[in-house]
N, C-alpha and C positions, 0 to 999 in steps of 0.2 A: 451715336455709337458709344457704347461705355466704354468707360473709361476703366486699363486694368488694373487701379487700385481697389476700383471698385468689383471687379470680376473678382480678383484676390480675396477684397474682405469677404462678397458671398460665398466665396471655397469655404472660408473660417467657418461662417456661419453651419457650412451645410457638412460639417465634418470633411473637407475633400482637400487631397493637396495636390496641386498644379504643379504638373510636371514640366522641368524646364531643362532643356534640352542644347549641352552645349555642343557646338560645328568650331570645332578644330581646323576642320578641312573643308574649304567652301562647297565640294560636292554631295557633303552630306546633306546640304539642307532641304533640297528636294525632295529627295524620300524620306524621311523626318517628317515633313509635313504631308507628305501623301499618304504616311501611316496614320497621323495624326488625323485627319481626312477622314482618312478609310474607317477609324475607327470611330469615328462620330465623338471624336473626344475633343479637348483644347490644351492646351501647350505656351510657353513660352520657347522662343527660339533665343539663345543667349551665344555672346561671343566675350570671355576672359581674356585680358591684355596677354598674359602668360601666350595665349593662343594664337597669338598672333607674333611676341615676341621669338618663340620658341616652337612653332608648329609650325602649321600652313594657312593659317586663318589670313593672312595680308594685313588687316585692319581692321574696324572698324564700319568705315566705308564701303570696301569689296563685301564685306557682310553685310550691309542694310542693303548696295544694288543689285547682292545676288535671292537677295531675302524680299527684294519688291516683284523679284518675277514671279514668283510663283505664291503670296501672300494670299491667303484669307482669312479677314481679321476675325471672324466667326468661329476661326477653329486656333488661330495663331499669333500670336501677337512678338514684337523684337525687342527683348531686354540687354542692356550692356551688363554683363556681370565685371566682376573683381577689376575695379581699379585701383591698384594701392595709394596710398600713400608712401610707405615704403615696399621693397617688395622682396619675391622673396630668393633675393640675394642680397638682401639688405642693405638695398642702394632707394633713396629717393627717387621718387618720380614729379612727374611735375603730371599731376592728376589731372588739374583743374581745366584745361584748354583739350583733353579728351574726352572730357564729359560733356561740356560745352560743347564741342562738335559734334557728339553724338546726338547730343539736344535738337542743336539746328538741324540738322538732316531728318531726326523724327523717330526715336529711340524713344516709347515710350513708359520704359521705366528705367532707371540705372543704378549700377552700384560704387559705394564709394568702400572701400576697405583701410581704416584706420585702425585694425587689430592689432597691428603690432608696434601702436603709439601708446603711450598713456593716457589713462580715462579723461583727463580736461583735453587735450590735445586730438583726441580721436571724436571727443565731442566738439570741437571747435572745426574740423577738419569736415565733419558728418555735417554739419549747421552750415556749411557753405554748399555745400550738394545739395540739402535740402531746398535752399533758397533758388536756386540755380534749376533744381528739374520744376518746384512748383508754380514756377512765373511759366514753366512751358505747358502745365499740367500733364506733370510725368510725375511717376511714382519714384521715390528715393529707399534704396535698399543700403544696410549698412551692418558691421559684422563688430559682434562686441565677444574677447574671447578668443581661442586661439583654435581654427580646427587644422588642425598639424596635416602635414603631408608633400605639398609642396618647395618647402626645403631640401638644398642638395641634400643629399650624403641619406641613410635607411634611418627610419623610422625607430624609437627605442620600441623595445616588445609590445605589442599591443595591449597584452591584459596590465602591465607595466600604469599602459600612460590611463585606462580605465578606473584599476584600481586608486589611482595616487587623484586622479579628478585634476591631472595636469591637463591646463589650458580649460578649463570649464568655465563659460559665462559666468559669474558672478549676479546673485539676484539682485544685490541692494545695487550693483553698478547699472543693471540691466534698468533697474526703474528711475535711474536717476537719470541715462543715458537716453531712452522713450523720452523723457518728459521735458529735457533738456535740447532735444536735436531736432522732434516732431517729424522721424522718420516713419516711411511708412509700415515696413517690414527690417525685421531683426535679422541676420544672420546666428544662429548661436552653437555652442560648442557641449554636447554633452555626451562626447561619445565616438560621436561622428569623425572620419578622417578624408582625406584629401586622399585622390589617386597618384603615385608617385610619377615624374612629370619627366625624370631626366636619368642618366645614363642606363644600367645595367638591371636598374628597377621598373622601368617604365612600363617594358610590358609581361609584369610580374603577378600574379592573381593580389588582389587586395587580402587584408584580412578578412576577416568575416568580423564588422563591425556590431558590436549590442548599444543601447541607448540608457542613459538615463531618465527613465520615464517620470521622474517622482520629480527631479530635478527640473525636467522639462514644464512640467504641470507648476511651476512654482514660478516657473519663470513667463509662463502665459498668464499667470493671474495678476504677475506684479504688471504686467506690459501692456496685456491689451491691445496687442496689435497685432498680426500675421507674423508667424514665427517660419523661418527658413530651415532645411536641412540640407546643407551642403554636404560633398560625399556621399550622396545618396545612391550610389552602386555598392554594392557587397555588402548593405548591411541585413543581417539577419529579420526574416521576413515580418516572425511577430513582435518583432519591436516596432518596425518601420508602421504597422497598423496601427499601434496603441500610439505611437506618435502626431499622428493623424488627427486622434481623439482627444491629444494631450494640444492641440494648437501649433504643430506643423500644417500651415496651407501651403508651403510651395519647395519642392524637392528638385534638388538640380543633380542633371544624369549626365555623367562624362566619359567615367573614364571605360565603363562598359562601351559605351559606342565607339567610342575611338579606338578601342583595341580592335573591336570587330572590323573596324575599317581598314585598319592597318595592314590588320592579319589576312584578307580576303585580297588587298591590296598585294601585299608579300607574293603570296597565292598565285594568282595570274596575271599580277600587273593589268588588271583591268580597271578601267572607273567604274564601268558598268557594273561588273562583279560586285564592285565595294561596295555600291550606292547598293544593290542587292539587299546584300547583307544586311547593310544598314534601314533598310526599309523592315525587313524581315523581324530584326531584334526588334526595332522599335515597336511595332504593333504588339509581339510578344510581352513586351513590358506594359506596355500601356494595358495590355487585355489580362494580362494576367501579374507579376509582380506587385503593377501598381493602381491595377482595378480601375481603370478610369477608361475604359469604353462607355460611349452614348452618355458622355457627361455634357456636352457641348446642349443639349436639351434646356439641362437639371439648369446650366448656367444662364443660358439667354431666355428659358422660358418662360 
């Protein structure tokens, strides 16, 4: 069975970014993956600590035993997203014995988030995740750069934090941080923002996010490796393509799903309803936002 660092790298290769698909609430992941299924596409299924903190997700663990019932590794594979180092209430976490568990159990790629340490620190932090997923041969994801959003309190204007290139990966950090951590995939920041997580924002429409394409393309030649686009809901369509082409292989979709789920949720207090819903959008996106119907072929064939 391949391995999905290696599914990952052939996305790069073949222009494609790999939708990854975060479950808030453990009954999305069923229909998540029956869209993903239905659509003859492939996916990562991911759960953020935040999600579990702060949502309904439980863990960790409720997520990998709810994520074995209905797995096919052909079309879907279980990534651990965002575990800080610090987070974002700007409290320490103790990272290391949640990635390691996720390890043991069989999380086969994870993320370590030291963006909002300094560049030796976030390197030294990333270098031990490293170490830790590839004794498991699991892929190590890591985030250099700030992509704003989950922090209490609203966002400053959007075209604000665009124009000024607050929080934007940095290239010369970016290539020192690759060659220095021997991660597999970058997280990076050029544009892109986070869904707001908590109070009166939550279930608020995103902005409409644009990219820095030029920026992006500067930062895949110094890197060389599968570049990430977090916040990948709201952002403006042809940017999100030229992105693709500029070395984004793998786009993580949150906050669109989970408002749908919420909101159908709200609605009739059904699970049924919600998982609906949730099934509904997700094929939507896959077949058309984010073009990746009948990729599951292009990938194993």
């Amino acid at each position: 069975m391949e391995k999905v660092s290696e599914i990952i790298n052939k996305a790069r290769k073949m222009n494609i970014a790999i939708p990854a698909f975060n479950v808030p609430y453990l009954p999305m992941i069923e229909p998540i993956i029956q869209a993903v299924i239905d659509e003859d596409s492939f996916s990562l299924i991911e759960v953020a600590r935040v999600e579990w903190m702060k949502m309904g997700a439980k863990g960790p663990r409720e997520v990998y035993e709810e994520f074995i019932k209905w797995e096919k590794p052909n079309y879907v594979r279980l990534h651990l997203d965002h575990v800080p180092v610090i987070d974002e209430d700007n409290k320490r976490v103790d990272y290391l014995p949640i990635i390691k568990e996720a390890l043991e159990m069989g999380y086969e790629s994870v993320m370590v988030d030291g963006s909002r340490l300094d560049l030796e620190a976030n390197i030294q932090a990333t270098r031990r995740v490293v170490e830790l997923a590839h004794k498991k041969d699991a892929a190590c994801e890591a985030e250099l750069g700030a992509v704003m959003g989950h922090e209490p309190g609203p966002l400053p204007p959007y075209e604000e934090i665009f124009a000024s290139g607050k929080g934007f990966t940095d290239v010369k950090e970016a290539e020192i941080f690759v060659a220095q951590t021997n991660c597999d995939w970058l997280s990076v920041a050029i544009g892109n923002i986070h869904g707001a997580i908590s109070g009166a924002l939550r279930n608020k429409k995103k902005p409409e996010a644009r990219l820095d394409i030029k920026h992006l393309s500067r930062l895949s030649e110094v890197t060389r490796i599968p570049l990430v686009l977090h916040g990948g809901s709201g952002i403006a369509r042809e940017y999100y393509l030229e992105a693709v082409k500029n070395g984004i292989s793998k786009v993580n979709v949150g906050t669109e799903l989970r408002q749908t789920y919420e909101a159908a949720l709200q609605e009739d207090n059904s699970i049924a309803k919600a998982q609906d819903a949730v099934y509904n959008h997700t094929r939507n996106l896959i077949s058309g936002y984010y073009n990746v119907s009948g990729i599951q072929k292009k990938i194993f064939g």
